[in-house]
C-alpha positions as CSV (number, residue, x, y, z in Angstrom):
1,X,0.0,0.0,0.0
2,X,3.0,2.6,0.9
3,X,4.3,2.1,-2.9
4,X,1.2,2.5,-4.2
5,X,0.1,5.4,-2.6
6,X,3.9,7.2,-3.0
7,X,3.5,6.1,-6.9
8,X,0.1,8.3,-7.0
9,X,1.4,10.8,-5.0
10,X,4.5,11.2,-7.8
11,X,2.2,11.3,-10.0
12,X,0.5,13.8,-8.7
13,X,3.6,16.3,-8.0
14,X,5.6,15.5,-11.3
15,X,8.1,14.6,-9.1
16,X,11.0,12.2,-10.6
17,X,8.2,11.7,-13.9
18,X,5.9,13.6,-15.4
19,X,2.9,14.8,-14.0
20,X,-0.5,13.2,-14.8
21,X,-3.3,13.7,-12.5
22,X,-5.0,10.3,-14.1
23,X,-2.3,8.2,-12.9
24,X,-2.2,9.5,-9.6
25,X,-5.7,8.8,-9.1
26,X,-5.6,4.8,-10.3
27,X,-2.2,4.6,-7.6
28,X,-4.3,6.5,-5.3
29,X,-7.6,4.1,-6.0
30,X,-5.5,1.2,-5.4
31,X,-4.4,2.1,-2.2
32,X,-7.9,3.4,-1.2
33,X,-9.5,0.0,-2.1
34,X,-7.1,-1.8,0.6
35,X,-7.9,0.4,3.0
36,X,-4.8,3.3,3.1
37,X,-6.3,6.0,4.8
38,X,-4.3,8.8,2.9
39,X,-4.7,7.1,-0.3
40,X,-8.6,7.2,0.0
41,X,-8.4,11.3,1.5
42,X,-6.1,11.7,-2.0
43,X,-8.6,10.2,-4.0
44,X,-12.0,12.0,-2.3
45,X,-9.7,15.4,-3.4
46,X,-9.2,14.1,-6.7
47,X,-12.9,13.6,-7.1
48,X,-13.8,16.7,-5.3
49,X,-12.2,18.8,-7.7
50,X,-12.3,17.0,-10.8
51,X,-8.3,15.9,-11.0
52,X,-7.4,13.1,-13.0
53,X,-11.1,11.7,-12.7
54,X,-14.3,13.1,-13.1
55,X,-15.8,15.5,-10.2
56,X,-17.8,13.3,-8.5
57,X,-18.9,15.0,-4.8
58,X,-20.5,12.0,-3.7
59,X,-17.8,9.6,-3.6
60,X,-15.4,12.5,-3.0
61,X,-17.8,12.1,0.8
62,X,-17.8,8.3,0.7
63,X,-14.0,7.9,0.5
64,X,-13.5,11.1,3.5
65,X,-16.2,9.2,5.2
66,X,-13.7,5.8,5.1
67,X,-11.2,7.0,5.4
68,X,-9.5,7.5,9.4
69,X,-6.3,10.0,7.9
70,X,-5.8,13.1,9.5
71,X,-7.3,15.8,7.4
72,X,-10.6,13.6,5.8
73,X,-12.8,14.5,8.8
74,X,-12.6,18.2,7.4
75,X,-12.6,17.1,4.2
76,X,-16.1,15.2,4.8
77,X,-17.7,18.2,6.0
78,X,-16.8,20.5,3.7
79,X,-17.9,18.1,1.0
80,X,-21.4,17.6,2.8
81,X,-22.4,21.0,3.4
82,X,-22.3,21.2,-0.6
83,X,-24.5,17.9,-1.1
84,X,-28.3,17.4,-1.1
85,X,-30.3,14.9,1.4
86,X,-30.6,12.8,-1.5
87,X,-26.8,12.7,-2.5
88,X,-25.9,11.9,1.5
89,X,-27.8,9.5,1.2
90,X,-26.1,8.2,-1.7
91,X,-22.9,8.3,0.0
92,X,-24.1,6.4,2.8
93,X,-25.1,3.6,1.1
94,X,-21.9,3.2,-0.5
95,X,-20.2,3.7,2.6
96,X,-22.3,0.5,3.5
97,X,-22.0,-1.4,0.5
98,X,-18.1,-0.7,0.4
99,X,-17.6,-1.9,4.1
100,X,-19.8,-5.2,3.6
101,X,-17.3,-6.3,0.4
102,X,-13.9,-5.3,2.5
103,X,-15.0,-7.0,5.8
104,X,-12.6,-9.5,6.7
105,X,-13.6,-12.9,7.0
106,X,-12.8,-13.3,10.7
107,X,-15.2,-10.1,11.5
């Protein structure tokens, strides 16, 4: 998970190789699925704005909502003071839906 999320995060500065925001985002998405906190607080910014992927506030909140990095409970709220009842309620569900396919099988 460390490479992964230090790949996107290259990626993402144009450090050592060029910059491309797309990239970033898939390293970032990999990470994020296995849990990396900061990797799923990179990719809620990358949807929140529109970088490398398209602006998507909803799972911009569902990934802050995941994730337990410093920084993604102020994320969240900014994000959810922008987003409708209905669009919460969105997130929520794949908040849900995202926890039941990562439980481990010993939980």
């Amino acid at each position: 998970m460390p490479a992964q999320l230090n790949l996107g995060a290259l990626y993402a500065e144009g450090r050592a190789i060029e910059k491309d925001d797309a990239r970033a985002m898939e390293w970032f998405q990999k990470a994020a699925e296995q849990g990396n906190g900061l990797g799923q607080v990179n990719l809620g910014i990358g949807y929140f704005k529109g970088k490398g992927v398209i602006r998507d506030p909803v799972a911009a909140h569902m990934w802050f909502t995941l994730s337990d990095a410093d920084g993604a409970d102020e994320w969240r709220k900014a994000v959810e003071a922008k987003l409708s009842r209905d669009e919460l309620e969105k997130s929520r569900k794949l908040v849900e839906k995202w926890r039941e396919a990562h439980q481990s099988p010993s939980s």
